[in-house]
C-alpha positions in Angstrom: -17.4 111.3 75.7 -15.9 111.0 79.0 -16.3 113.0 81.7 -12.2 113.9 81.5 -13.4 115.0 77.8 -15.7 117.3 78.6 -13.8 118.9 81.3 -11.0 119.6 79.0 -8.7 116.9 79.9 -7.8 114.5 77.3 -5.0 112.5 78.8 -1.9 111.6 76.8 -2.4 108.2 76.1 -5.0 109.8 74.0 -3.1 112.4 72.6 -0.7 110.4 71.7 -3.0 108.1 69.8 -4.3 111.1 67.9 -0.5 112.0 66.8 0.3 108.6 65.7 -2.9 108.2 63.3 -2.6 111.4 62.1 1.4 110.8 61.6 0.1 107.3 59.6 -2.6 108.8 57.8 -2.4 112.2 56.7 -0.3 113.7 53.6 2.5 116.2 54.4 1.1 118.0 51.7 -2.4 117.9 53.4 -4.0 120.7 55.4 -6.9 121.0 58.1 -9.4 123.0 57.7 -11.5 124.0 61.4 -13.6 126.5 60.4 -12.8 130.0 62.7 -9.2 128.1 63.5 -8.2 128.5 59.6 -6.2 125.8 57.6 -3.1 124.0 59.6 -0.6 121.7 58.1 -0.1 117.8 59.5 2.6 119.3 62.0 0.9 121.9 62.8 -2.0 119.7 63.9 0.2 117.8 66.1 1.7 120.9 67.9 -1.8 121.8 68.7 -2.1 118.1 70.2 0.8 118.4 71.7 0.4 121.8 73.4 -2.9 120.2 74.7 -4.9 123.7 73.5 -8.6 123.9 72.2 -7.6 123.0 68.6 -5.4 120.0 69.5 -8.8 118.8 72.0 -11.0 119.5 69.1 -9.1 117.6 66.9 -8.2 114.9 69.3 -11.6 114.3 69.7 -12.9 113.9 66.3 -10.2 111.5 66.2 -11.7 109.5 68.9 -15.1 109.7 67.6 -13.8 108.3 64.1 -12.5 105.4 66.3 -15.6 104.6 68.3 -17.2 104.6 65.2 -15.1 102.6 63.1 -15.4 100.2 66.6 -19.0 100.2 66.6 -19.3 99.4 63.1 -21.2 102.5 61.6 -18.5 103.8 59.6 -19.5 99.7 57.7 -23.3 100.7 57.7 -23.0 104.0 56.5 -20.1 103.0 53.3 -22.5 99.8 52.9 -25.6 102.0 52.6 -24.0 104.2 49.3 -23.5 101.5 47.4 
């Protein structure tokens, strides 16, 4: 991660990214389960993002790790590797 990331920046370029994928790909009927945080609805998530709290840079980053991984092609490996 950057060092922005770890210093509890995430700047909104990023954040918006994060809303538009979860916007795309998650259900309005689907919820978000982060452990102590509870369960959170798709809007809810993208309040959190929005408000720019821990939970919305927790799940902003996963987001970006599920892209760098997609980039780097290990998300391939690892669905190639089950069959």
């Amino acid at each position: 991660m950057t060092n922005n990331l770890k210093q509890g920046h995430i700047p909104k370029s990023m954040r918006d990214l994060a809303i538009a994928r979860i916007e795309v790909q998650v259900s309005s009927n689907m919820r978000l389960s982060m452990g102590s945080y509870g369960n959170m609805s798709k809007e809810e998530m993208i309040e959190h993002i929005k408000k720019d709290d821990e939970i919305g840079r927790k799940i902003v980053e996963s987001q970006l790790r599920f892209i760098r991984a997609q980039a780097s092609g290990q998300i391939t490996k690892e669905l190639a590797s089950i069959e």
